[in-house]
C-alpha positions in Angstrom: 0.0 0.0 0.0 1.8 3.4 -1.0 0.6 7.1 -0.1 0.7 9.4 -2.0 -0.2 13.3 -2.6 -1.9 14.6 -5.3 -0.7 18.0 -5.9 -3.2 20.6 -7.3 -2.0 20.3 -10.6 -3.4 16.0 -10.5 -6.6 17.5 -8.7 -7.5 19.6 -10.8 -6.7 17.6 -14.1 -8.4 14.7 -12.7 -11.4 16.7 -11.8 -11.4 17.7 -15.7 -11.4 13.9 -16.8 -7.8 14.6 -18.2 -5.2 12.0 -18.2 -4.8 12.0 -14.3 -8.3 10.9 -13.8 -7.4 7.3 -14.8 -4.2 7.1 -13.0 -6.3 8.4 -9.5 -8.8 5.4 -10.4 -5.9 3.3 -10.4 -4.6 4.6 -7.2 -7.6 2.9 -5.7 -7.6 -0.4 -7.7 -4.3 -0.8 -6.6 -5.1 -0.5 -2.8 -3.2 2.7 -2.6 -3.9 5.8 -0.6 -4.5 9.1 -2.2 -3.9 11.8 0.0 -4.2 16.1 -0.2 -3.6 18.8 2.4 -6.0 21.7 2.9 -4.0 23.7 0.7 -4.5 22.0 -2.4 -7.7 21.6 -1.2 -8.4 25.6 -1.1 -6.3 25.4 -4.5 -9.5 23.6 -5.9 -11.8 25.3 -4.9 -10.8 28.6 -5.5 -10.3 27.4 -9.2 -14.0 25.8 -9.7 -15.9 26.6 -12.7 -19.7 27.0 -12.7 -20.0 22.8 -13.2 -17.3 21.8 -11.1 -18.4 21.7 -7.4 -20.2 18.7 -7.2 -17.9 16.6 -8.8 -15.0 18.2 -6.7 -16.6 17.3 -3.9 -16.7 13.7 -4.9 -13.3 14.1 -5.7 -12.0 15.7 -2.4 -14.3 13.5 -0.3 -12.6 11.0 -1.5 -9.2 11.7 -0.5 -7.5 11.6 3.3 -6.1 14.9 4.1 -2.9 15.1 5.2 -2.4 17.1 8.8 -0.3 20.5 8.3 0.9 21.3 11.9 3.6 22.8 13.9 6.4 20.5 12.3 5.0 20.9 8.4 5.2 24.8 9.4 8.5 24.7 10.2 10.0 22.0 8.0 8.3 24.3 5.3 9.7 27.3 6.1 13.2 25.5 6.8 13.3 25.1 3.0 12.3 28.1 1.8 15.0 29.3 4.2 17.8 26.5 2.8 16.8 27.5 -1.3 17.0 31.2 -0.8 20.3 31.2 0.5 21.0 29.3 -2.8 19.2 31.9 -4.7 16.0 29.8 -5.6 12.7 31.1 -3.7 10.3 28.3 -3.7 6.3 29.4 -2.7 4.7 29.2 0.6 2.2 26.8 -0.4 4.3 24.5 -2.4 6.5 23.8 0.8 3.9 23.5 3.0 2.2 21.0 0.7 5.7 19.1 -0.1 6.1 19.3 4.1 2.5 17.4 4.2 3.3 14.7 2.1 6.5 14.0 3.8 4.7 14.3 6.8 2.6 11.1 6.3 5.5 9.3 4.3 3.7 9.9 0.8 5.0 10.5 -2.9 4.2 13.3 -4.0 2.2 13.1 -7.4 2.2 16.7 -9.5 3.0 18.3 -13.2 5.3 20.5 -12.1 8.3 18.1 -10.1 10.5 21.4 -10.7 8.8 23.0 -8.0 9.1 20.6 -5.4 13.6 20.2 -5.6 13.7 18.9 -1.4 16.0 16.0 -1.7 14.5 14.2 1.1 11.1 14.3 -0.8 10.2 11.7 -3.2 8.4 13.1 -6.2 6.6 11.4 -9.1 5.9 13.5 -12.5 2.7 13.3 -13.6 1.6 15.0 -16.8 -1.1 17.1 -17.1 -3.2 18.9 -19.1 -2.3 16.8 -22.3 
């Protein structure tokens, strides 16, 4: 049984009936367990069109939500730290999502693996939008 995240970017194409919307299906077959953290969950939601909320609800209900606490806060803003001493600034959100899957020993699924560079973080590229 693996974990893993789906980033907003999965959500969102999954929602859509894009190419992630098998692999999520196949999450389940497989005995797997998809996870999100509030903020891709706000992500979502902020981005519904006019159709979309009933379906996203499906979607979201049924996914376990990863805890963002005390230690995601601060292992989040420990890399944001770390990369801008190196001259890279990653996003709040992206860290504290990155910091939630780590946080309940998940892969993180998403279309943009370049935003997530946290060595201790296993990522898994998953196009979108194609």
């Amino acid at each position: 049984m693996t974990r893993v995240l789906l980033d907003t970017t999965v959500l969102i194409d999954a929602l859509r009936g894009r190419p992630a919307a098998e692999r999520v299906r196949n999450l389940r077959r497989a005995g797997d367990v998809p996870f999100a953290c509030a903020i891709n969950v706000e992500e979502v939601v902020r981005g519904l069109r006019a159709r979309e909320p009933r379906p996203a609800n499906h979607l979201l209900r049924g996914l376990r939500i990863a805890p963002l606490g005390r230690s995601e806060g601060e292992k989040a803003g420990a890399w944001r730290r770390e990369f801008a001493t190196r001259g890279i600034t990653l996003s709040q959100a992206d860290c504290l999502v990155a910091a939630a899957a780590l946080g309940v020993g998940a892969t993180l699924a998403t279309g943009n693996p370049d935003d997530f560079p946290m060595e201790e973080l296993t990522v898994e590229h998953w196009p979108v939008g194609e």
